[in-house]
N, C-alpha and C positions, 0 to 999 in steps of 0.2 A: 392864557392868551398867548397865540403866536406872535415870536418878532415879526416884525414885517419887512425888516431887511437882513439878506443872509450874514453869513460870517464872512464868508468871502469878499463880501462889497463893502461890510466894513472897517475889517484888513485895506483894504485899497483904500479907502477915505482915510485913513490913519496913514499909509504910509503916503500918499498924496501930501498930507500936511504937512508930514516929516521933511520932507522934498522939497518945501517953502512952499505950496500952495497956499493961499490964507482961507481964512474958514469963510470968508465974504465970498471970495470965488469956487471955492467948493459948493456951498448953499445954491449963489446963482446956477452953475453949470448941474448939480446934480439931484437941485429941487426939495434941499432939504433946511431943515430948519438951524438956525443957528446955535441953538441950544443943545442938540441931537449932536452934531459935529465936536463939543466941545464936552459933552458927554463920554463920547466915545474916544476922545484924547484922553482925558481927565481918566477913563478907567485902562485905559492902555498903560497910562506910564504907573497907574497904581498899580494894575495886578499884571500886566505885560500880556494881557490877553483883550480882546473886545468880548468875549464872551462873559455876561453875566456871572458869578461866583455860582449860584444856585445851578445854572445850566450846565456844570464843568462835571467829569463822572468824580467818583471817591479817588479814584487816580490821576486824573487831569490834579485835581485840589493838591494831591498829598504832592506831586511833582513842582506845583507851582510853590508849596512851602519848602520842599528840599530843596529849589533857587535860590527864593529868597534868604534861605540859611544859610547855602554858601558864598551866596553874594555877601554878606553881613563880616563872613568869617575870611572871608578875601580881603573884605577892607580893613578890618583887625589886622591882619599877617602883614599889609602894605603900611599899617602906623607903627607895627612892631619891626619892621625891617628899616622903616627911616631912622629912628629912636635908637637903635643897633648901630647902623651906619654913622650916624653920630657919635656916638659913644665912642667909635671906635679909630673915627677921626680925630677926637678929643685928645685919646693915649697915644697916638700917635706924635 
């Protein structure tokens, strides 16, 4: 089964929201369901794409796991530099 709305438009409905639109006025203005609007939030902030997991190629996926793993190992390095800076306030 095809989507029936591109990528493009629902990039734009996502960053409309992000913008403060709310999804009541998105629905009214752009005819769509409220469910569908909060779907397509819900899978943005999950995998940072609107596009479906299955729809993505073997390298869309493997790229979006190499983020997610330096995003992960970014927040590690930023608890290990507080925890450091401390320490070193301490001996000080």
């Amino acid at each position: 089964m095809s989507d029936k709305y591109s990528e493009e438009f629902k990039r734009e409905i996502v960053s409309l929201r992000k913008s403060g639109k709310s999804v009541k006025e998105l629905t009214k203005e752009y005819g769509l369901g409220k469910n569908t609007v909060t779907k397509w939030m819900s899978q943005y902030d999950t995998t940072g794409s609107v596009i479906k997991k299955h729809e993505l190629s073997a390298e869309q996926q493997e790229i979006k796991k190499l983020q997610k793993a330096l995003s992960e190992h970014e927040e590690k390095l930023t608890i290990i530099q507080r925890v450091l800076s401390t320490l070193v306030k301490k001996k000080s």
